[in-house]
NULO-397189 format. One line per field, with one value per residue (C-alpha): residue in one letter; z, x, y. Coordinates in Angstrom, 3 decimals, decimal comma. Layout:
N
torza: A / ...
Z: Z / ...
X: X / ...
Y: Y / ...
This chain:
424
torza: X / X / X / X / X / X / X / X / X / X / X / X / X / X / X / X / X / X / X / X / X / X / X / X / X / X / X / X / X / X / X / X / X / X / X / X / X / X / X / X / X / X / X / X / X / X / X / X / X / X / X / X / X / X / X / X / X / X / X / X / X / X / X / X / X / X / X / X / X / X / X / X / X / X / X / X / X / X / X / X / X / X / X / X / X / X / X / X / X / X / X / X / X / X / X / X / X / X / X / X / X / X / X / X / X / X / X / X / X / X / X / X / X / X / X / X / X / X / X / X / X / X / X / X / X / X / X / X / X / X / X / X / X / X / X / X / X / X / X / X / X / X / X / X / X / X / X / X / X / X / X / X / X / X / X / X / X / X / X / X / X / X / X / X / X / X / X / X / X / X / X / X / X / X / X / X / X / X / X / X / X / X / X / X / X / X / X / X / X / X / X / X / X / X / X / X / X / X / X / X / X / X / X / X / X / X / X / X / X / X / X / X / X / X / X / X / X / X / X / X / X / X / X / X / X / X / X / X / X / X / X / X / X / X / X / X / X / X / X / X / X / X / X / X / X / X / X / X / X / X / X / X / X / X / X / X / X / X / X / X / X / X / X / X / X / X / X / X / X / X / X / X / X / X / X / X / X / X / X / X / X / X / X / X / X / X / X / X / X / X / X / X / X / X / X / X / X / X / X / X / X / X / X / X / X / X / X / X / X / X / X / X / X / X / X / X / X / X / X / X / X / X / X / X / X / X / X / X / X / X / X / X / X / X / X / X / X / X / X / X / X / X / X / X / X / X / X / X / X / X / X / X / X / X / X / X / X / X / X / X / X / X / X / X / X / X / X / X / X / X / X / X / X / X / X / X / X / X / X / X / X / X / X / X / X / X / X / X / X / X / X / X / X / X / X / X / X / X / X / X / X / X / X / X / X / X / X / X / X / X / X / X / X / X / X / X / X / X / X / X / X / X / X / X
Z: -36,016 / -33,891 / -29,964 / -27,675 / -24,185 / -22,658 / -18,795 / -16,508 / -13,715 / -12,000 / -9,013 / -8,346 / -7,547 / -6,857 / -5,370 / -5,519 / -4,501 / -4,381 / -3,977 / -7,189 / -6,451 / -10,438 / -9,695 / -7,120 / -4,407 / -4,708 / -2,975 / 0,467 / 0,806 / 4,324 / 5,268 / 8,969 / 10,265 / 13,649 / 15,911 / 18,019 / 19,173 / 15,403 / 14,145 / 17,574 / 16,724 / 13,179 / 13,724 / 9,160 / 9,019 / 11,681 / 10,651 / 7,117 / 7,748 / 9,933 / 6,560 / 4,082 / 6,300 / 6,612 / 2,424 / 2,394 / -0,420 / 1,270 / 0,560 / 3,212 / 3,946 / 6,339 / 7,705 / 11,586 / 13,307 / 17,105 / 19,143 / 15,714 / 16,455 / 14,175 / 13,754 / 12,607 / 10,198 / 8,575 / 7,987 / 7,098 / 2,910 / 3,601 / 4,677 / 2,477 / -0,163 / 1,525 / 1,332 / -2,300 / -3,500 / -3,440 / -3,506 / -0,379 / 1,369 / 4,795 / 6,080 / 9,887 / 12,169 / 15,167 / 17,762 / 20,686 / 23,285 / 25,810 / 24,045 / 23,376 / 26,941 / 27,813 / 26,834 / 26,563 / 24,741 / 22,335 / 21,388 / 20,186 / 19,401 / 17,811 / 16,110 / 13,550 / 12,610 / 12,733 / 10,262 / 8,265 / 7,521 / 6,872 / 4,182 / 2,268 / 2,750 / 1,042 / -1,529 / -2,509 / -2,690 / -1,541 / -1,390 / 1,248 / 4,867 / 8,301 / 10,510 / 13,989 / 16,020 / 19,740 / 22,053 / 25,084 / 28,101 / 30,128 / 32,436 / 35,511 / 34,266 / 32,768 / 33,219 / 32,702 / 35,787 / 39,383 / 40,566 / 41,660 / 40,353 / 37,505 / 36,947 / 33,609 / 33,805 / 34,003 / 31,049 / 28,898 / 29,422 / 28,735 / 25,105 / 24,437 / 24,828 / 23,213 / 19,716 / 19,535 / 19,246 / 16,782 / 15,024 / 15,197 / 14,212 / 10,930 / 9,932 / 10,911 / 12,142 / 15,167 / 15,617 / 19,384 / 20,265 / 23,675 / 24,274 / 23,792 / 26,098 / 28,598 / 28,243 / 28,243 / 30,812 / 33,122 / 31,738 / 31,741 / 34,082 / 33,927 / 30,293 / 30,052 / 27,046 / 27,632 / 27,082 / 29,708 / 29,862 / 30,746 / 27,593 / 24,622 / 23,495 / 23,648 / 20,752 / 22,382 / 23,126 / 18,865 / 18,016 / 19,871 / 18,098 / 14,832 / 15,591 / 16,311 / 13,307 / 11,097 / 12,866 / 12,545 / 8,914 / 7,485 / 10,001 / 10,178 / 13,443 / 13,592 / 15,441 / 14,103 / 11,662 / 11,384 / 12,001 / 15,403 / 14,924 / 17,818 / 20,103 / 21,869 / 19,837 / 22,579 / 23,968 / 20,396 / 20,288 / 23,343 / 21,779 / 18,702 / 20,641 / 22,632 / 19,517 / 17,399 / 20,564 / 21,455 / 17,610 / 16,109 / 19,432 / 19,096 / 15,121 / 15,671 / 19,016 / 17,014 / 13,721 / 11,957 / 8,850 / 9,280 / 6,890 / 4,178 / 0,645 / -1,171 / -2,906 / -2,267 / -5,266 / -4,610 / -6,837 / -7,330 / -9,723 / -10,727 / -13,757 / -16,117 / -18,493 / -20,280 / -19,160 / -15,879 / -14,144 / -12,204 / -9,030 / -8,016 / -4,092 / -4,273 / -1,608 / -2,508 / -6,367 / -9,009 / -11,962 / -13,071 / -15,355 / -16,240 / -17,853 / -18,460 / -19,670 / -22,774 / -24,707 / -23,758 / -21,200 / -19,620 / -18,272 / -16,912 / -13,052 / -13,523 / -16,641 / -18,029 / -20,546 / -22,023 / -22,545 / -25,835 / -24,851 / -21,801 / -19,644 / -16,649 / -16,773 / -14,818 / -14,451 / -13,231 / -11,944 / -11,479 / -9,033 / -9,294 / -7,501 / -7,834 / -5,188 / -6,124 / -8,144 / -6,495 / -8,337 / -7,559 / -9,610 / -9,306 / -11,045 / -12,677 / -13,978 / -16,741 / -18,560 / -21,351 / -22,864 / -25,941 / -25,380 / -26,642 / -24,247 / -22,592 / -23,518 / -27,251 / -27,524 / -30,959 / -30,878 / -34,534 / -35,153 / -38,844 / -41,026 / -38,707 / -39,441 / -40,218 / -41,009 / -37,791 / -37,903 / -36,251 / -36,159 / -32,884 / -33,059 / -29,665 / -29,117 / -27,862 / -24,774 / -23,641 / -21,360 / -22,215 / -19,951 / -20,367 / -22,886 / -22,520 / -25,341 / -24,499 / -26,898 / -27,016 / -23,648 / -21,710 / -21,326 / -21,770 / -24,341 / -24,538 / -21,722 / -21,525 / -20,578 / -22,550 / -22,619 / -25,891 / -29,038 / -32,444 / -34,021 / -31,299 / -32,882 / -30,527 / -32,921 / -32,120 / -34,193 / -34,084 / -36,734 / -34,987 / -33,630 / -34,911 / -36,824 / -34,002 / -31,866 / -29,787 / -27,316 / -26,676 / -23,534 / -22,958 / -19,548 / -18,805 / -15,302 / -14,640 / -16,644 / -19,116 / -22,727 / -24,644 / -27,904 / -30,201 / -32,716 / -35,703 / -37,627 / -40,307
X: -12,574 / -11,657 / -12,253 / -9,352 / -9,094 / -5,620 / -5,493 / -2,841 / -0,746 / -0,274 / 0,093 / 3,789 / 2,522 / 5,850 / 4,905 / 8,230 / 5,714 / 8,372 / 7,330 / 9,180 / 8,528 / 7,911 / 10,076 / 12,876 / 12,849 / 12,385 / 13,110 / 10,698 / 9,577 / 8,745 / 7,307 / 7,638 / 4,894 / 5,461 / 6,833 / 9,931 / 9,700 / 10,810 / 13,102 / 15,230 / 18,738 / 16,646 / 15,154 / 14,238 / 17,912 / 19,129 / 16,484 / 17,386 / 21,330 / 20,722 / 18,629 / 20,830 / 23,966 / 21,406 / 21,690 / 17,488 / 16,974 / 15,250 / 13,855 / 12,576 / 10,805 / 9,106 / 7,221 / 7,923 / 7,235 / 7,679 / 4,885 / 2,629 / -0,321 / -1,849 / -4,895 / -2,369 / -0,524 / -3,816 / -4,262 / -0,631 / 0,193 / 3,519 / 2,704 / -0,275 / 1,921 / 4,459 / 1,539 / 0,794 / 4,476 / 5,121 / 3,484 / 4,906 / 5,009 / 4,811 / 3,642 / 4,543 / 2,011 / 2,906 / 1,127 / 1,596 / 3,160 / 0,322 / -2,830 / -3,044 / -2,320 / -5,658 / -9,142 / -11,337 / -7,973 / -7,825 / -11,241 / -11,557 / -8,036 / -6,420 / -9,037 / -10,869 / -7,424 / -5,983 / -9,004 / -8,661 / -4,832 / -5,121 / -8,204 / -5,599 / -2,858 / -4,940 / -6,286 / -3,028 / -1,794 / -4,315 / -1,073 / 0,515 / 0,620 / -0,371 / 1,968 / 1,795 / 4,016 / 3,485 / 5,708 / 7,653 / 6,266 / 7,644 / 10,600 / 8,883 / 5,282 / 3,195 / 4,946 / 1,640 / 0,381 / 0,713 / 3,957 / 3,765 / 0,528 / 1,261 / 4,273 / 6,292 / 4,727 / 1,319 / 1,406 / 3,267 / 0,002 / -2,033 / -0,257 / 0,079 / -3,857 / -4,134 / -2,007 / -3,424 / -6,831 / -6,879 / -4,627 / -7,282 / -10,077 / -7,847 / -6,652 / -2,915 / 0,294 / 1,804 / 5,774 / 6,048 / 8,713 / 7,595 / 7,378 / 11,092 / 11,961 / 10,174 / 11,488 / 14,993 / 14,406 / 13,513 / 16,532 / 19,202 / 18,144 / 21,612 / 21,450 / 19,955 / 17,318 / 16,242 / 17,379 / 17,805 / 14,237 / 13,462 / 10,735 / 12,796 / 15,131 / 18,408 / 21,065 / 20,588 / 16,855 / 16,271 / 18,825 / 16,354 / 13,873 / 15,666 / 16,070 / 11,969 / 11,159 / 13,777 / 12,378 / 8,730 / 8,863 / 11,093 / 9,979 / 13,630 / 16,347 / 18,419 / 20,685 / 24,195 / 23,915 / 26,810 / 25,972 / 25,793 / 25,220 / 26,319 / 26,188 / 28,566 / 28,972 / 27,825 / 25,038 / 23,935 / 23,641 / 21,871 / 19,569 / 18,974 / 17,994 / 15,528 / 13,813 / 14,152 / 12,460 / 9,291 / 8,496 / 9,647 / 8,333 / 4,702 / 4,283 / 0,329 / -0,166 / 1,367 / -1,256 / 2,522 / 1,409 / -2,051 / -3,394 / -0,869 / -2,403 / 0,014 / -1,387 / 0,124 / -0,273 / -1,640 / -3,278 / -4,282 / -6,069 / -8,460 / -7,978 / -9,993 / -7,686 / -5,744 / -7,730 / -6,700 / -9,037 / -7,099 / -7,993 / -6,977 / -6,856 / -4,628 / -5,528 / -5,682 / -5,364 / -7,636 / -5,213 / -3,885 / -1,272 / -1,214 / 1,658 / 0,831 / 4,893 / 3,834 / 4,154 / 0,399 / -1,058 / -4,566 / -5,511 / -8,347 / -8,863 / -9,795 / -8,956 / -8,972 / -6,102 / -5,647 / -2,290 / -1,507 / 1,906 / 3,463 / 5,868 / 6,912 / 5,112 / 5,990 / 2,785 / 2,948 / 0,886 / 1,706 / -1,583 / -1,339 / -3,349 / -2,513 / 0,132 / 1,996 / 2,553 / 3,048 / 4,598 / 3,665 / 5,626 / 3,968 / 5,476 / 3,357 / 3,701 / 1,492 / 1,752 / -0,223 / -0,984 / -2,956 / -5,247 / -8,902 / -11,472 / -12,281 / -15,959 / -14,678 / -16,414 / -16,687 / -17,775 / -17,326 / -17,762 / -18,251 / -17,157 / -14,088 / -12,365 / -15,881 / -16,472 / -18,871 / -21,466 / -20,207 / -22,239 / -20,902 / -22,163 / -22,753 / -22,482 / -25,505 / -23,451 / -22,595 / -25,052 / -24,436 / -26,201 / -24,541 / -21,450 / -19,491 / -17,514 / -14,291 / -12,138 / -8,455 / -7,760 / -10,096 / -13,406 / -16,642 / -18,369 / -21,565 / -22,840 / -26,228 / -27,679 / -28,709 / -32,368 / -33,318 / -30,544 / -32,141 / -30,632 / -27,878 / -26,029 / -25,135 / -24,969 / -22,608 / -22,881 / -19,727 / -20,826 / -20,413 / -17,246 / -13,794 / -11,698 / -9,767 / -9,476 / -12,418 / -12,667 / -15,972 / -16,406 / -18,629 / -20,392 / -21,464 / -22,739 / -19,213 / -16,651 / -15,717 / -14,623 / -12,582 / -12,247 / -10,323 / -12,881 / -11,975 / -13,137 / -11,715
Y: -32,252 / -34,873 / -33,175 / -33,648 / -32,158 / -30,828 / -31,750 / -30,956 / -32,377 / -28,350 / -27,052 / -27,034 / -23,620 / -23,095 / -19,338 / -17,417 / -14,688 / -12,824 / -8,579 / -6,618 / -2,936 / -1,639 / 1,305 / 1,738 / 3,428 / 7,509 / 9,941 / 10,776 / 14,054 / 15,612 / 19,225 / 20,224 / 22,376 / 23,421 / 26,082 / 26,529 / 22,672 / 21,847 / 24,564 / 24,820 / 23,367 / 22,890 / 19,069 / 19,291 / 19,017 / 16,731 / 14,589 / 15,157 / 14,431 / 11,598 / 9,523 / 10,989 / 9,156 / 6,096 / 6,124 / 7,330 / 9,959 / 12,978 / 16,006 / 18,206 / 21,430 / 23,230 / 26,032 / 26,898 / 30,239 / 31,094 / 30,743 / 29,594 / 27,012 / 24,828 / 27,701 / 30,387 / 27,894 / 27,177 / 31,229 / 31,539 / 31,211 / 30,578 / 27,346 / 26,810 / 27,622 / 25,010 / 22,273 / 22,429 / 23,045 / 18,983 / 15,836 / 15,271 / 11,331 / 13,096 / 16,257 / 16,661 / 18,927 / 19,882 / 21,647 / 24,111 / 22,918 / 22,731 / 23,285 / 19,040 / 18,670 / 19,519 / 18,574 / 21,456 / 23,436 / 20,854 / 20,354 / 23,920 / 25,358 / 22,424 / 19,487 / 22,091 / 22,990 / 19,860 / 18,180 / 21,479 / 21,398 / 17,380 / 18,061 / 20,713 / 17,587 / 15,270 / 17,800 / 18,527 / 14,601 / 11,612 / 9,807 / 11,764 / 11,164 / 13,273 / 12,587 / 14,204 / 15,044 / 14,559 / 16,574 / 16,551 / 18,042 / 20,748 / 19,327 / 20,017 / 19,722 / 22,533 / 25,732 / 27,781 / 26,414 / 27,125 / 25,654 / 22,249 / 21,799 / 19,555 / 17,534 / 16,115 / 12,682 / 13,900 / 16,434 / 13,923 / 11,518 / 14,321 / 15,281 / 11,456 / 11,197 / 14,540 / 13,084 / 10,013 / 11,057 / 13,285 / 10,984 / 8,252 / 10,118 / 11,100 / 7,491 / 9,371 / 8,140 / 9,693 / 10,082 / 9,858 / 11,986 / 12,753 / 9,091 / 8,376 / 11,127 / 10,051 / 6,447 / 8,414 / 10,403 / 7,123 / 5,163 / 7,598 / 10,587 / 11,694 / 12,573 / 16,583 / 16,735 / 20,300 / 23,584 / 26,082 / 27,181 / 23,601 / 23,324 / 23,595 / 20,875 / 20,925 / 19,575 / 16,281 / 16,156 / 17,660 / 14,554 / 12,143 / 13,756 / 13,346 / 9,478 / 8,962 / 10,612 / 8,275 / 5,047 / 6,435 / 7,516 / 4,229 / 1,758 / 0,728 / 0,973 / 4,170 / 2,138 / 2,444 / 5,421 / 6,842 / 10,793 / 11,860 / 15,809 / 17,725 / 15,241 / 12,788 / 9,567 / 7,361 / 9,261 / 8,965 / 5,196 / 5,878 / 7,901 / 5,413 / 2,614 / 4,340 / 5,892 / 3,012 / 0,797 / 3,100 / 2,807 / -0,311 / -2,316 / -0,785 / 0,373 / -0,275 / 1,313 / 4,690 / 4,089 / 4,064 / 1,792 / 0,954 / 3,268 / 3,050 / 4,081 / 1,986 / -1,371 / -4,735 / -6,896 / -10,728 / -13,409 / -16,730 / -18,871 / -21,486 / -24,019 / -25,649 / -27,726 / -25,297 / -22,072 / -20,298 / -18,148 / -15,574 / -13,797 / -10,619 / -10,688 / -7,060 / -4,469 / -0,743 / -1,128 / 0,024 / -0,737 / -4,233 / -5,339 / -9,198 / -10,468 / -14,598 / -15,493 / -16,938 / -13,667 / -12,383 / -9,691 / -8,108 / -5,143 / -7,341 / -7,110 / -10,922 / -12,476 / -15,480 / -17,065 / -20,232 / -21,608 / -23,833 / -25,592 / -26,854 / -25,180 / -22,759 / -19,497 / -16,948 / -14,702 / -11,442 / -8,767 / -5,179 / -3,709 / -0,142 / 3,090 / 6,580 / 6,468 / 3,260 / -0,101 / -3,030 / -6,245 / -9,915 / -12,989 / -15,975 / -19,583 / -21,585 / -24,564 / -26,408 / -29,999 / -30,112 / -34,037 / -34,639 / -37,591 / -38,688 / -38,166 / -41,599 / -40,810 / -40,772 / -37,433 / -36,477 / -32,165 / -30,829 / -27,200 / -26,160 / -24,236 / -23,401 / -20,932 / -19,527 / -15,942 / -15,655 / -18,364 / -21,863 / -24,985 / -26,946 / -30,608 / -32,601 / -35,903 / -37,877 / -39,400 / -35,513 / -34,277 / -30,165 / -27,675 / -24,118 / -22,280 / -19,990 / -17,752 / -15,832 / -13,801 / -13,854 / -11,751 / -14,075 / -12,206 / -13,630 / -12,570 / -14,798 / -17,120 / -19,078 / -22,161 / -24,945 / -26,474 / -28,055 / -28,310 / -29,259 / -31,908 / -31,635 / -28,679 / -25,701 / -22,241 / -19,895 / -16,453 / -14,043 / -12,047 / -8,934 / -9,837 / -8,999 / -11,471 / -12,905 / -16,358 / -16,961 / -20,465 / -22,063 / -23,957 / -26,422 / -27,301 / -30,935 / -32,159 / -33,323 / -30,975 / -28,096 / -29,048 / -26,174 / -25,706 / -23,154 / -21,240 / -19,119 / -16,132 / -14,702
């Protein structure tokens, strides 16, 4: 058999790496756990209202009690019961309104409860997220405190630092709610965010609220949705900009989407004449689907495949976890041209087709130091070196193999030679 080699002229790598999502969008499922902060003026459904009029699909729950802390959620079964009803995407905790604000509180009536309720999350779904919510602070500072003691700007630190740690010692995101009233509050004093009690919101602070939670959750603007609740229509622009600002403007500084559990597919790839090596460079996947455009497919997280004509392939991979698939499409083009190796190479393997024993005869002029054999979805299934070969023949035994295609390939000091080897 008369060895020829196919080389190409690639690498019009024309990368449409364009991201196909393998399924569309679902619906995003959200559980509220909190107290009075979350159901006054019922923040689940403004929020709920406010994506449904953005054209999100939604489904949301929760489980919010008067008074409750994160401690006497984690006894209640209502709200245990809540957690493992759903695979939820997001499950909201929110805390008492002053125990984050302070250090020693915090440490001992809301972490352990905090770590706690986030373990049953995650038990229930390792896809889902914590999300916490951080709170306003009292209008006039802490109200449990001697007056004049505290004031608003100094509790609001406190319950940002209070959030944000616990949230970084979970890998969780943090909706800052508090945040965007306080940026509010500075911007447009004039604009009353509090009920009369001067703690809980009003319909205009749980519509700011509403708006941090939309921007927080879909990392998109809620400026311009078209559902104001209760409130006037241009107060609520007012109140979209500021909550779409404090998140969109500072997604890391809130955790929001550094510890996504969704994959994001990537490849690339190395060739050797008509073989392509691919790479899997995904992050987050532990399941691969190859499709090579010419008709064949892996479940390989590396494989190899060998393409007999020339075209435009487009090769895709769909890198999956338990949580999601991700979809890459890659465009790849190959010219294949027939020619005689300019070393006149002559490499013979007989019988072929054999039924498992092939003789591979090498040429005197080629310097062969290692082979490898792959079967038909690109794995190696032999690989050694070469020392000594008596009376220059190379034996290859696939007696133990199935009936299928294999490819041999060659190693010199210079360059792979690939040939096609058949048992039947």
């Amino acid at each position: 058999m008369k060895f020829t080699k196919s080389f190409c002229i690639i690498f019009s790598l024309l990368i449409i790496s364009f991201k196909l999502y393998s399924q569309p969008i679902d619906t995003v499922k959200v559980l509220f756990i909190g107290n009075s902060f979350t159901f006054a003026n019922d923040l689940p459904l403004t929020f709920s209202q406010l994506a449904t009029k953005a054209g999100k699909r939604v489904l949301v729950d929760n489980s919010t009690f008067g008074g409750y802390t994160l401690e006497m959620h984690l006894q209640n079964t209502s709200t245990i019961q809540k957690i493992y009803s759903q695979k939820w995407d997001y499950v909201v905790l929110q805390e008492q309104s002053q125990i984050p604000s302070f250090i020693p509180d915090r440490e001992t009536m809301m972490y352990p409860f905090a770590v706690s309720l986030d373990s049953l999350i995650h038990d229930n779904s390792p896809c889902s997220r914590t999300l916490f919510f951080m709170t306003w602070a009292h209008k006039f500072g802490d109200q449990g405190l001697p007056m004049g003691s505290d004031t608003y700007e100094d509790m609001q630190q406190r319950l940002r630092s209070g959030y944000m740690t616990i949230a970084d010692s979970l890998n969780a995101a943090v909706a800052p709610c508090g945040w965007a009233w306080r940026q509010l509050r500075q911007n447009f004093p004039s604009l009353e965010l509090y009920s009369g009690d001067n703690y809980h919101p009003n319909e205009n602070g749980t519509y700011l609220a509403a708006c941090t939670f939309y921007a927080s959750i879909f990392t998109q603007s809620a400026v311009g949705i078209n559902y104001t609740g209760n409130v006037l229509a241009s107060d609520a622009l007012i109140f979209q900009n500021t909550a779409s600002q404090i998140v969109l403007d500072s997604l890391a500084l809130w955790n929001i989407g550094l510890y996504n559990p969704n994959p994001t597919a990537n490849f690339g790839y190395i060739q050797y004449g008509n073989l392509f090596q691919f790479s899997d460079s995904s992050v987050l996947a532990n399941d691969y689907k190859w499709n090579f455009g010419d008709g064949n497919s892996s479940i390989l997280q590396n494989p190899t495949h060998v393409y007999t004509s020339s075209g435009t392939y487009q090769v895709r991979l769909i890198a999956a976890n338990d949580c999601e698939a991700d979809t890459i499409v890659k465009n790849l083009q190959y010219y294949a041209t027939e020619i005689n190796d300019a070393e006149n190479l002559t490499i013979t393997a007989s019988p072929n087709p054999s039924k498992g024993i092939f003789n591979v005869k090498i040429p005197e002029n080629f310097n062969a130091i290692a082979y490898e054999v792959m079967n038909a979805k690109g794995e190696i299934i032999y690989r050694n070196t070469i020392s000594t070969l008596l009376n220059r023949t190379l034996i290859i035994n696939l007696s133990d193999k199935p009936n299928s295609i294999y490819y041999l390939k060659i190693h010199s000091a210079n360059k792979p030679y690939i040939f096609k080897l058949v048992k039947n």
